[in-house]
One Martini backbone bead per residue (centre of mass of N, CA, C, O) as a GRO file, in nm:
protein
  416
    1UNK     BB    1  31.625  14.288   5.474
    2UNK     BB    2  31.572  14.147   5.729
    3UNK     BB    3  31.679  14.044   6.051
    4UNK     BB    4  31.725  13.754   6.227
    5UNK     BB    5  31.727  13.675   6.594
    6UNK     BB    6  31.714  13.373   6.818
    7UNK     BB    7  31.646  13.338   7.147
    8UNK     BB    8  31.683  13.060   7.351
    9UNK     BB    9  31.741  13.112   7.703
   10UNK     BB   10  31.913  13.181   7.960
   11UNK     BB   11  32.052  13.385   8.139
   12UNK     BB   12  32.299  13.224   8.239
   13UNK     BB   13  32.371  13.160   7.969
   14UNK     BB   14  32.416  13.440   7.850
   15UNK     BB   15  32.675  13.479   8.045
   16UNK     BB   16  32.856  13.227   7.983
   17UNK     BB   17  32.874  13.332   7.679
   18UNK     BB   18  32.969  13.660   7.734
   19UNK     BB   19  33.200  13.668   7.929
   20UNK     BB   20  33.269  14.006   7.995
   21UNK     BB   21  33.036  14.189   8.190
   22UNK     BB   22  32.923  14.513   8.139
   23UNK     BB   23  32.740  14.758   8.370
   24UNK     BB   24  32.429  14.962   8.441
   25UNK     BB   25  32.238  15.159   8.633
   26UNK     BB   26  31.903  15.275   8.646
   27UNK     BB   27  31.626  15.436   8.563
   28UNK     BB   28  31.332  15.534   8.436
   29UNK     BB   29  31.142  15.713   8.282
   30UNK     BB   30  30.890  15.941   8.291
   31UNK     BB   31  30.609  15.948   8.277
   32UNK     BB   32  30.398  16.038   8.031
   33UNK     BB   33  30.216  16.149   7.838
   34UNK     BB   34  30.036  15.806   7.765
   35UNK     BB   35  30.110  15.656   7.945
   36UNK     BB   36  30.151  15.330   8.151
   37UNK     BB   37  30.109  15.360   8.524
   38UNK     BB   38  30.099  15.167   8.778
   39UNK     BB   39  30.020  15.160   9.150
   40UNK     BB   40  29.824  14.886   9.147
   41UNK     BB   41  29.810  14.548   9.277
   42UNK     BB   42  29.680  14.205   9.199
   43UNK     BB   43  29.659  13.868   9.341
   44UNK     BB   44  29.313  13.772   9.200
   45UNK     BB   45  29.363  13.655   8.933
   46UNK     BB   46  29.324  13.487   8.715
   47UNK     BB   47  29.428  13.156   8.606
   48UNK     BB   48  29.634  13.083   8.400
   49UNK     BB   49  29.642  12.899   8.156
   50UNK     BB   50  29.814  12.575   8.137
   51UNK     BB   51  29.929  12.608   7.806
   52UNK     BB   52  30.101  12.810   7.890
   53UNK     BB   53  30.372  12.887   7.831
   54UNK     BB   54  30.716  12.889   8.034
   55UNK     BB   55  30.952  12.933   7.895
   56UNK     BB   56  31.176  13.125   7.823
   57UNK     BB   57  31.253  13.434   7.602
   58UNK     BB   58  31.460  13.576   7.355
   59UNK     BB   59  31.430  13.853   7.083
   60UNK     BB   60  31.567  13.969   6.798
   61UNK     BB   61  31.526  14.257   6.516
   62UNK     BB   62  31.629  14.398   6.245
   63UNK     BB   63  31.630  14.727   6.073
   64UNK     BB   64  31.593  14.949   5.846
   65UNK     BB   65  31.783  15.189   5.771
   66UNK     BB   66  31.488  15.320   5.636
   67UNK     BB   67  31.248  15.282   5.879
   68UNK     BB   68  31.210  15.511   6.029
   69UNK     BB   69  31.033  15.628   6.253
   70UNK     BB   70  30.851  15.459   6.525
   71UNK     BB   71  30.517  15.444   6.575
   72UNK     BB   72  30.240  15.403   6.788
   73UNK     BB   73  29.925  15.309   6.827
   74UNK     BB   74  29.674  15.454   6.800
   75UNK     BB   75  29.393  15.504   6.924
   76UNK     BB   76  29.071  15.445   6.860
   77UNK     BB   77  28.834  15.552   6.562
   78UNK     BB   78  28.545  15.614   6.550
   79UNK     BB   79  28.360  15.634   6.208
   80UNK     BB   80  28.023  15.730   6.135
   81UNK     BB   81  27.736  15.672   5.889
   82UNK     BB   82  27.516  15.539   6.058
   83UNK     BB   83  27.266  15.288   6.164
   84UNK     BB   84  27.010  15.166   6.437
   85UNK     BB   85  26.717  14.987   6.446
   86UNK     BB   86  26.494  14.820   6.691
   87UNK     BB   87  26.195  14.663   6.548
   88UNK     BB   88  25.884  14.562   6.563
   89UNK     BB   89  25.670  14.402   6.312
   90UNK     BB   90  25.416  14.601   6.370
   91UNK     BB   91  25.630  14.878   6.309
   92UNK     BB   92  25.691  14.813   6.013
   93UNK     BB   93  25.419  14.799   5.881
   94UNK     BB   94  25.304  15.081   5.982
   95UNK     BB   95  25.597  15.215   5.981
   96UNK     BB   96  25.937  15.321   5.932
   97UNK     BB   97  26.157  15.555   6.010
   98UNK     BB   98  26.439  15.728   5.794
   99UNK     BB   99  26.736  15.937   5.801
  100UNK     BB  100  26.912  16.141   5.559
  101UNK     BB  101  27.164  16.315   5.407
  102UNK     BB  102  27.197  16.122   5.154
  103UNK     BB  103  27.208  15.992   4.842
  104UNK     BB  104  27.183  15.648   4.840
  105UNK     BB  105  27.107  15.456   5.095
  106UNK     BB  106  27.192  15.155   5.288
  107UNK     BB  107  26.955  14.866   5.368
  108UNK     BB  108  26.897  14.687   5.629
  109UNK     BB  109  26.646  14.428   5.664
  110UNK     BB  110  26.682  14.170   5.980
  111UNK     BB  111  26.587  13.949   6.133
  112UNK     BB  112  26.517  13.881   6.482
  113UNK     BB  113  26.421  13.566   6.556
  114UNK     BB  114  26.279  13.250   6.503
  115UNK     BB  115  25.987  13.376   6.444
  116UNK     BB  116  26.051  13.591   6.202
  117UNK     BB  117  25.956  13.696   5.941
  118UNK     BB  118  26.046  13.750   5.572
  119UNK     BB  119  26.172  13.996   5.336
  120UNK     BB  120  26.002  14.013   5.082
  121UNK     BB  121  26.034  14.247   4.808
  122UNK     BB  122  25.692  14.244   4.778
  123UNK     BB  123  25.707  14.388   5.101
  124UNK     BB  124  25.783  14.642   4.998
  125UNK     BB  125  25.731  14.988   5.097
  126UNK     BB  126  25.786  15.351   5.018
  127UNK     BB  127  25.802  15.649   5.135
  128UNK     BB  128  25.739  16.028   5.068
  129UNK     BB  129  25.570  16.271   5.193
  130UNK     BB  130  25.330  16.014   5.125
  131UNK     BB  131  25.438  15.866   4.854
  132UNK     BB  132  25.398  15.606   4.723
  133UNK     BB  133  25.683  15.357   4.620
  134UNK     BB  134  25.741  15.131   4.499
  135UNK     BB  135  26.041  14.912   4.516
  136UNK     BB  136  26.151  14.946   4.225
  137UNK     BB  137  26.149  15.262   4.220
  138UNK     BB  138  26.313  15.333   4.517
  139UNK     BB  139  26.520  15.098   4.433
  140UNK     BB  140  26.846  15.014   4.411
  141UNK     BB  141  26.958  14.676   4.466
  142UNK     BB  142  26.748  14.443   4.506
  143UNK     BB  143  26.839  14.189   4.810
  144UNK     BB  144  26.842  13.905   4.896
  145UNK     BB  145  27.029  13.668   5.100
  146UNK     BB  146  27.150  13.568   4.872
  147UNK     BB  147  27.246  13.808   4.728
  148UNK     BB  148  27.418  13.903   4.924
  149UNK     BB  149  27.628  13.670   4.929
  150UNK     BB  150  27.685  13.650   4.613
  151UNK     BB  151  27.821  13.947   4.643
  152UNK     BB  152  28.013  13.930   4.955
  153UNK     BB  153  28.077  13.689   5.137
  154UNK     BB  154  27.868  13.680   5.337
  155UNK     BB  155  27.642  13.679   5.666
  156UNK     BB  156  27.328  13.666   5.676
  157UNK     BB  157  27.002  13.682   5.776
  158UNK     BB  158  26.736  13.490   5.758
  159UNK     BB  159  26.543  13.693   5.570
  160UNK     BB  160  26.693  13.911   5.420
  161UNK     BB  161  26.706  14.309   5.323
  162UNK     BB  162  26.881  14.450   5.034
  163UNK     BB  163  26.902  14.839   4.977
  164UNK     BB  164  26.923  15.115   4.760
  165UNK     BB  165  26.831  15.388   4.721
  166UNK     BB  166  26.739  15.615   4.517
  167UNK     BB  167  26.929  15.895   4.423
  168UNK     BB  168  26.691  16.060   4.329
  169UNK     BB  169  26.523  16.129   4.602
  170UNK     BB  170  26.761  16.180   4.763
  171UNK     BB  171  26.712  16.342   5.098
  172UNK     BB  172  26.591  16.221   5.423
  173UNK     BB  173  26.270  16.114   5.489
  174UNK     BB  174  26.147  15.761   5.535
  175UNK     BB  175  25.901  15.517   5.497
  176UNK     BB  176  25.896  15.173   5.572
  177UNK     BB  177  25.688  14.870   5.449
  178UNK     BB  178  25.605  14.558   5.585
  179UNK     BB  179  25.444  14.317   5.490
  180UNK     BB  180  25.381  14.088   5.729
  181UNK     BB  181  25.528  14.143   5.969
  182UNK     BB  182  25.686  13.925   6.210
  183UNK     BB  183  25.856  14.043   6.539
  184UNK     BB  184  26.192  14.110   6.497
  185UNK     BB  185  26.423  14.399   6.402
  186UNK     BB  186  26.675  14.506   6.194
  187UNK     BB  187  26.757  14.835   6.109
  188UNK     BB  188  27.026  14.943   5.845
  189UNK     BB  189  27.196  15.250   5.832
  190UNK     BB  190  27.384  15.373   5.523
  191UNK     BB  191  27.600  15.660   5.425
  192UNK     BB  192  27.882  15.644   5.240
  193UNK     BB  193  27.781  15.974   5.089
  194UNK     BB  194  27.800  16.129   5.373
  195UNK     BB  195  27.952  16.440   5.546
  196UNK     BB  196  27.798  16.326   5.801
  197UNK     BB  197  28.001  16.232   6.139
  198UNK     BB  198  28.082  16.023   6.363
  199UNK     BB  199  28.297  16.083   6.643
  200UNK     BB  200  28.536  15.850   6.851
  201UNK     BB  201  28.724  15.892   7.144
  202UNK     BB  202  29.024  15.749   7.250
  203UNK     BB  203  29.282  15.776   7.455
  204UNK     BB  204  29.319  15.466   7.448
  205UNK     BB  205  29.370  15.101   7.449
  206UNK     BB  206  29.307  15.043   7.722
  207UNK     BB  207  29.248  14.850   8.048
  208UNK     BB  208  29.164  14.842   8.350
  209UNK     BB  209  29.067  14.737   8.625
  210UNK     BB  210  28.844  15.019   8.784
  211UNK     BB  211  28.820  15.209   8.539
  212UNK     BB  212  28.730  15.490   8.341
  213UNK     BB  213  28.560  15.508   8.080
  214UNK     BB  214  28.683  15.717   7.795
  215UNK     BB  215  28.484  15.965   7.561
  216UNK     BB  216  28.462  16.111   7.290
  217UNK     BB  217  28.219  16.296   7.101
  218UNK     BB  218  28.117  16.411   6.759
  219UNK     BB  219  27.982  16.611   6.471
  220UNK     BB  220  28.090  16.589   6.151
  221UNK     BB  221  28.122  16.827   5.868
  222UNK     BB  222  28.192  16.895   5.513
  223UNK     BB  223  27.955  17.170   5.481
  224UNK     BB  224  27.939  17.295   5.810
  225UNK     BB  225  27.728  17.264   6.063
  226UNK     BB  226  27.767  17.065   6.361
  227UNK     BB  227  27.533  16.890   6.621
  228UNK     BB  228  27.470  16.771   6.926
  229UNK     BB  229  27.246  16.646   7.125
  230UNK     BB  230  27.205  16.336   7.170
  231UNK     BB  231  27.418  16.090   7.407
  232UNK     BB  232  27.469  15.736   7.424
  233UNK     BB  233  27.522  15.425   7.621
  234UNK     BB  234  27.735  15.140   7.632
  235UNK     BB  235  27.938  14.857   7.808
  236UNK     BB  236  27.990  14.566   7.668
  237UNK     BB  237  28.086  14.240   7.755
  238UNK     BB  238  28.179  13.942   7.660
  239UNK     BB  239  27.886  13.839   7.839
  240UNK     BB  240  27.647  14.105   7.787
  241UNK     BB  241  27.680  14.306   7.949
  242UNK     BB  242  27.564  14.616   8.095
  243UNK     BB  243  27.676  14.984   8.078
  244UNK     BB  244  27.636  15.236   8.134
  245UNK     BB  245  27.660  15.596   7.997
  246UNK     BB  246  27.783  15.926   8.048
  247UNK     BB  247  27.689  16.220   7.966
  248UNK     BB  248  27.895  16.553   7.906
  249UNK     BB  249  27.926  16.847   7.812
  250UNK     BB  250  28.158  17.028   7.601
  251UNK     BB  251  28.301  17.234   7.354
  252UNK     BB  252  28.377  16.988   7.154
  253UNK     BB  253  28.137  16.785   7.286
  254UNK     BB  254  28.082  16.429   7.438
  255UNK     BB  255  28.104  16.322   7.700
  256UNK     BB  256  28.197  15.973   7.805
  257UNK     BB  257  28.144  15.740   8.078
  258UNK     BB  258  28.244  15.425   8.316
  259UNK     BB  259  28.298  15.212   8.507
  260UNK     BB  260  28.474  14.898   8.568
  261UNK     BB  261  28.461  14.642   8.681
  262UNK     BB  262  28.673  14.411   8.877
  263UNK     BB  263  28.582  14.164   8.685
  264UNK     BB  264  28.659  14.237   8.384
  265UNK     BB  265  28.912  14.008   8.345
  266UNK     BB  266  28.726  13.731   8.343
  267UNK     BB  267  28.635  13.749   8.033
  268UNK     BB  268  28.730  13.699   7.755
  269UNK     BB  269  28.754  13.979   7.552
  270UNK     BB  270  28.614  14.208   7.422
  271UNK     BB  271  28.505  14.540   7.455
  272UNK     BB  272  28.223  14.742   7.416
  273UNK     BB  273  28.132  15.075   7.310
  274UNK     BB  274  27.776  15.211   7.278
  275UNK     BB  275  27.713  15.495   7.027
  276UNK     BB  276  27.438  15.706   7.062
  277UNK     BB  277  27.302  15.945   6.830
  278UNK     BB  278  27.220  16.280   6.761
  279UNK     BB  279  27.147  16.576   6.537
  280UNK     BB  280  27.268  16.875   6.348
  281UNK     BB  281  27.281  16.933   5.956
  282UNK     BB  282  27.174  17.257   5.865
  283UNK     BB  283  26.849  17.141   5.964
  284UNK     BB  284  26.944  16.795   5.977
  285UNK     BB  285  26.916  16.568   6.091
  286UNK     BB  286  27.067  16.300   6.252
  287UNK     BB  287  27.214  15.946   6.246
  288UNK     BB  288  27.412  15.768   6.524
  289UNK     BB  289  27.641  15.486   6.502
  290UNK     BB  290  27.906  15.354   6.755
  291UNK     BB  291  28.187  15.137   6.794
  292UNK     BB  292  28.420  15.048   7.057
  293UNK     BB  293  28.719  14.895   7.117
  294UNK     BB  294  28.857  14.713   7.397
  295UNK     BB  295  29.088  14.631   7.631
  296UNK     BB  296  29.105  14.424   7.935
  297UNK     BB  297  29.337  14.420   8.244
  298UNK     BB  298  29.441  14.321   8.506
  299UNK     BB  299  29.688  14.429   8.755
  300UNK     BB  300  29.985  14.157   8.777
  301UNK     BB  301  30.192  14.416   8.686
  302UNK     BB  302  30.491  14.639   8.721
  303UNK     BB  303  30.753  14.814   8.695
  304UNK     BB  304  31.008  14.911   8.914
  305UNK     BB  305  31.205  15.151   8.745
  306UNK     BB  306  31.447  14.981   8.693
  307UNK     BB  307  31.763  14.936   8.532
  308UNK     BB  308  31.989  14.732   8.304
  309UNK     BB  309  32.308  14.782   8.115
  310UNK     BB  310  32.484  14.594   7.906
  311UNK     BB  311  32.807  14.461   7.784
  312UNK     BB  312  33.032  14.314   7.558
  313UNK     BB  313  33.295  14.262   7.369
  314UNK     BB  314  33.117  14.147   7.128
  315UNK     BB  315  32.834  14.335   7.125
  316UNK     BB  316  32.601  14.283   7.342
  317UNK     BB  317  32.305  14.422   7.410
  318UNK     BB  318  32.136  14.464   7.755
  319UNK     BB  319  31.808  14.477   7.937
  320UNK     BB  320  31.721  14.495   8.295
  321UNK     BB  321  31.395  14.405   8.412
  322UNK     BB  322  31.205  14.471   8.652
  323UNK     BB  323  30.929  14.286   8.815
  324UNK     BB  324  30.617  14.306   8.975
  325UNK     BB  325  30.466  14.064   9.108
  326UNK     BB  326  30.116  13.959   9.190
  327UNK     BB  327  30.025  13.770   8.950
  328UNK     BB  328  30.095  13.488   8.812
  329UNK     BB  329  30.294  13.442   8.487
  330UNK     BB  330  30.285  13.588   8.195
  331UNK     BB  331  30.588  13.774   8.042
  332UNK     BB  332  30.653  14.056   7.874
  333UNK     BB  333  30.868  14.253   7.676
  334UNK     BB  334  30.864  14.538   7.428
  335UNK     BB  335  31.100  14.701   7.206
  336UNK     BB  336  31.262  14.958   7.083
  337UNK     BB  337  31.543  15.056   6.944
  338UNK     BB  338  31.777  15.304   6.960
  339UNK     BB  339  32.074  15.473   6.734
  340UNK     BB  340  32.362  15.587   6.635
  341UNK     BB  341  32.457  15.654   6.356
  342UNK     BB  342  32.723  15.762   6.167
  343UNK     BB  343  32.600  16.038   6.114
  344UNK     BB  344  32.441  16.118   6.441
  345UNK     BB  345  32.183  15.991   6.430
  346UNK     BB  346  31.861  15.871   6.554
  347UNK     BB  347  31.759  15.553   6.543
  348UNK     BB  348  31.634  15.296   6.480
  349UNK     BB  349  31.737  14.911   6.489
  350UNK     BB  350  31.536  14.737   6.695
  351UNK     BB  351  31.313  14.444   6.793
  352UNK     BB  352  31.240  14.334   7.126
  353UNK     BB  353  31.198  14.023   7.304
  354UNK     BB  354  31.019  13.883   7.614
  355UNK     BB  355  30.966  13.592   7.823
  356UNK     BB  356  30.839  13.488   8.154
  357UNK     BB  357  30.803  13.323   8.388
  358UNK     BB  358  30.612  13.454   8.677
  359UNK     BB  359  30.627  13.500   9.013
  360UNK     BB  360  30.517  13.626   9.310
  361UNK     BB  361  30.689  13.907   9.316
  362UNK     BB  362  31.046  13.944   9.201
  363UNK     BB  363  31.114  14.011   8.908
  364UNK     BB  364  31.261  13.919   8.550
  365UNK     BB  365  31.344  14.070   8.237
  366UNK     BB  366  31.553  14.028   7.926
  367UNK     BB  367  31.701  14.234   7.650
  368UNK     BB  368  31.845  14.094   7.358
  369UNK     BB  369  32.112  14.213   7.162
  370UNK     BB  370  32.246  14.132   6.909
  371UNK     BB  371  32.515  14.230   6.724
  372UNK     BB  372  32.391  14.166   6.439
  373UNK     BB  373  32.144  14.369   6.537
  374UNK     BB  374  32.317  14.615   6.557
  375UNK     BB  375  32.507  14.694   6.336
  376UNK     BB  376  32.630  15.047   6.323
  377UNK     BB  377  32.563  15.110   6.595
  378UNK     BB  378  32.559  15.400   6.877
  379UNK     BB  379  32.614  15.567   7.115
  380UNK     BB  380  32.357  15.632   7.186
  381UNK     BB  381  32.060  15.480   7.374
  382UNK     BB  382  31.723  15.430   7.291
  383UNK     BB  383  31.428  15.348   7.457
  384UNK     BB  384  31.131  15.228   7.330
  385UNK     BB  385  30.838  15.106   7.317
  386UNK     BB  386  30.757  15.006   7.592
  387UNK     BB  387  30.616  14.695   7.701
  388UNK     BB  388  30.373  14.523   7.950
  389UNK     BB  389  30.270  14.182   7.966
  390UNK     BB  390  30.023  13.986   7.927
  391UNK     BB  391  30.001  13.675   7.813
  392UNK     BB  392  29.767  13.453   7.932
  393UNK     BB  393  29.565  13.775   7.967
  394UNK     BB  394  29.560  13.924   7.740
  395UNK     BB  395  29.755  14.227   7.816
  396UNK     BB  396  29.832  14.553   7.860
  397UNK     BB  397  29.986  14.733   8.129
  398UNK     BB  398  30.253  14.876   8.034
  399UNK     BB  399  30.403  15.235   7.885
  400UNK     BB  400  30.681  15.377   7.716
  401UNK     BB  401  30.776  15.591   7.475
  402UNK     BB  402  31.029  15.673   7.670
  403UNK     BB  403  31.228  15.451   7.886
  404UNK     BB  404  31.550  15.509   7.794
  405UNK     BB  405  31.924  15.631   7.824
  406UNK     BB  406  32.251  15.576   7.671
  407UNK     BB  407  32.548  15.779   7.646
  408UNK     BB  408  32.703  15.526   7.707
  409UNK     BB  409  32.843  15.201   7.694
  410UNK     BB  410  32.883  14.975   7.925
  411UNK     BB  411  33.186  14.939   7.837
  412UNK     BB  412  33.298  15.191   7.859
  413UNK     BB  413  33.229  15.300   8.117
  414UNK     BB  414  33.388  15.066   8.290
  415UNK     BB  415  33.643  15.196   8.224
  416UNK     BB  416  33.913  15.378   8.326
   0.00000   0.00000   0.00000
């Protein structure tokens, strides 16, 4: 079962309660590849809301014995099996071919504006190589929006309908047609045992206002050589902005990016990258869309470079981190402890976090492990996975997978 210690105080009080404190103070390690560090802040960031608390906070606990090596989360990867067609209801009428890798795909064609009119199942049918195939014949579970919600408890636009074609029939090209449709229609097509998948890699998980976002696309197949030909896309805002995506082919791959705008982190919500590709696998076409969502956040503060570790008699141990803040807010620090267990490996200890409000200059945040969340380890302590965080415009800032090694604790060192 974990421990938690939770404390609310200030530096001053948690010294006056400390007792004798011994420091050392020392550098942060280099940033490493991956690692996320500032080198310019923004002083004229959106002003955090008022209702975000200002009271210091910091809090630790520890982890189990047995839990093992802590790793940070990789960057989000999406792998798509599907796609999306938006197409007005006279070429839904005429037909709308789409493309399959595999038997039995999933097809959800739904109204999309208040004028467009619903897709009742007597007015779908298929065809095949030229061969009409009545809807009844074509799929199976074919399902309008009644049933699709009583199916699946999600919310569907309404007059939608879905079906899954027969997996008899195969896979390749099909041409989709609604007698009677009018408006506009998104038709989306999903192949979930298809082999052949779009996988879109971002390096990073967030970014800050004025950044690259970069992309890789790739498109893997588990039967064969599969090939990307053409890959487009853009940059969604969250207040629906749109930037093109710029494609350049690699040996791998082809890469995307796009400049984020200065005022990206103006608008609360995640960014989407949305990429649409076309491919080639084994001799068939291939059609697929992903998107990849990630947090932007202006630069309004970032780690000074130096830290203080102290420790008391009582077997406290504490890490000052200063902190150089562009714009005033409130900021978070949270980071992994490792230590030494009895048998002399480095192991996991305790997860810490700090916050307090910081105006524009020289502030600082303080990580404090109460003895009864560190007992049991003993120096060397490194500290990992060292994040700083914007609480207010909800962004992390800066990040070091290893941050900070201590080989004798400040109080030993003390010691004449």
């Amino acid at each position: 079962m974990i421990r938690q210690t939770t404390i609310c105080v200030t530096l001053a009080a948690a010294l006056a309660l400390a007792g004798t404190v011994h420091a050392q103070g020392a550098t942060l390690l280099p940033a490493a590849q991956g690692d996320v560090a500032l080198r310019a802040l923004v002083n004229d960031a959106p002003a955090t809301p008022p209702s975000v608390e200002r009271a210091p906070v910091h809090f630790a606990w520890a982890l189990p014995t047995d839990a093992g090596a802590i790793t940070a989360p990789a960057p989000y990867t999406a792998i798509s099996r599907e796609y999306w067609s938006d197409v007005d209801g006279a070429a839904l009428e005429r037909g709308l071919t789409i493309r399959t890798t595999a038997p039995g795909a999933l097809v959800l064609i739904s109204p999309n504006g208040s004028d467009s009119r619903a897709v009742p199942p007597d007015a779908l049918q298929v065809r095949q190589a030229g061969r009409a195939i009545p809807a009844r014949d074509a799929t199976v579970a074919l399902a309008p929006q009644a049933a699709l919600e009583g199916a699946t408890g999600a919310r569907f636009a309404p007059g939608a309908l879905g079906f899954k074609l027969s997996p008899a029939l195969g896979a390749g090209a099909f041409e989709l047609q609604v007698a009677g449709a009018k408006g506009r229609y998104v038709v989306h097509v999903r192949e979930p045992d298809s082999p052949v998948a779009l996988r879109v890699d971002s390096a990073v998980s967030g970014y800050r206002t004025g950044d690259r976002v970069r992309l890789q696309a790739r498109l893997d197949s588990d039967t064969g050589h599969a090939r990307l030909r053409e890959v487009g896309g853009m940059l969604v805002a969250p207040d629906g902005r749109d930037f093109p995506l710029k494609a350049s082919r690699t040996r791998t791959g082809i890469d995307l990016d796009a400049a984020l705008p200065d005022d990206a982190s103006s608008v609360p919500g995640l960014w989407e990258a949305h990429v649409l590709a076309a491919g080639d696998a084994g001799g068939t076409e291939v059609l697929r869309d992903a998107k990849v969502a990630f947090e932007v956040v202006a630069p309004t503060a970032r780690l000074r470079g130096r830290y203080a570790a102290r420790s008391d008699a009582g077997g406290q141990l504490a890490f000052d981190l200063p902190v150089e803040v562009g714009s005033p807010g409130r900021y978070e620090v949270r980071a992994v402890l490792y230590g030494t267990d009895p048998a002399g490996r480095l192991a996991p200890v305790a997860v810490g976090h700090a916050a307090d409000w910081l105006g524009r200059g020289a502030g600082a945040l303080t990580l404090v492990f109460p003895p009864d969340v560190i007992a049991g380890s003993a120096a060397p302590y490194e500290l990992r996975q060292l994040g700083l965080h914007d609480q207010g415009r909800m962004g992390r800032l800066e990040y070091r997978e290893r941050a900070a090694r201590i080989a004798r604790s400040p109080l030993r060192a003390a010691r004449p």
